[in-house]
C-alpha positions in Angstrom: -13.2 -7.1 8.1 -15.6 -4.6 6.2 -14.7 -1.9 8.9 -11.5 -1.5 8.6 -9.9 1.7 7.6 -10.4 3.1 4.0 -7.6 1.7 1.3 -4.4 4.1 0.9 -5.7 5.1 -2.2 -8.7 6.5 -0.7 -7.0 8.4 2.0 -4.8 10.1 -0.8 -7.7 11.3 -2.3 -9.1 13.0 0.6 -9.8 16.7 -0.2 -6.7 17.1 -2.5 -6.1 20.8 -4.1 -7.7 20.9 -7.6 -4.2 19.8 -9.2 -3.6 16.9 -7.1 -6.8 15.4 -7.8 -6.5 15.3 -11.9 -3.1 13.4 -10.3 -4.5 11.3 -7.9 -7.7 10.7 -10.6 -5.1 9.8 -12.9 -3.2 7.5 -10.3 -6.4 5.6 -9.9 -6.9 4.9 -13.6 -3.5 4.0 -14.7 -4.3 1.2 -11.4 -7.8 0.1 -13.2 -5.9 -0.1 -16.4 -3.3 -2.8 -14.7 -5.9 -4.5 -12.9 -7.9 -5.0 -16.3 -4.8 -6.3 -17.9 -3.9 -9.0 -14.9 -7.5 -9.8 -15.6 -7.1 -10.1 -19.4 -10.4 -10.7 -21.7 -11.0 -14.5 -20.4 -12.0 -13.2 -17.4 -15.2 -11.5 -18.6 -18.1 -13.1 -20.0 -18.6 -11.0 -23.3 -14.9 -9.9 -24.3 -15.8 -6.9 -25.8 -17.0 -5.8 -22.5 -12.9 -6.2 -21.5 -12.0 -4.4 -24.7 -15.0 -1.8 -23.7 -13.5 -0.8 -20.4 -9.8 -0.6 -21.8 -10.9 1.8 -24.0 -13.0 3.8 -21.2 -10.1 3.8 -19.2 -8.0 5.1 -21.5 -10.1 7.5 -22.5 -10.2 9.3 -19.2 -6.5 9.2 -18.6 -6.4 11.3 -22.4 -8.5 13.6 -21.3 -6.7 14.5 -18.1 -3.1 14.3 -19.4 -3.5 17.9 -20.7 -5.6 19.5 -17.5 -2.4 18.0 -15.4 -0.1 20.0 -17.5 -1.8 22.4 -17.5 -2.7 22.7 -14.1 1.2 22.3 -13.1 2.5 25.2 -15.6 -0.4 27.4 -14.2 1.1 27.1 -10.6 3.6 28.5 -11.0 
């Protein structure tokens, strides 16, 4: 089973321009951000730890928000 082909989401990522990769970077966040909240804070052994990574995550998606505008008004 472990050989199997790499996940969709990998393939997507696979040498994208600089623009698509904020996107696809972004993609993959906003997916750990729903995985952690089907999880929810019971799941984890120190809930802070759950409220840690929420935070992380949506950390990173703020700080690529503006390079993906940025990087789509630039190609133009």
């Amino acid at each position: 089973e472990k050989t199997r082909s790499p996940t969709p989401e990998k393939r997507i990522c696979e040498r994208p321009k600089y623009s698509d990769y904020n996107r696809c970077l972004y993609t993959q966040l906003q997916h750990v951000e729903m995985e952690l909240e089907l999880l929810g804070p019971h799941k984890f052994q120190v809930p802070q730890s759950y409220t840690q990574a929420v935070h992380q995550v949506q950390h990173m998606k703020n700080l690529l928000e503006p390079r993906m505008c940025s990087s789509a008004s630039t190609s133009e």
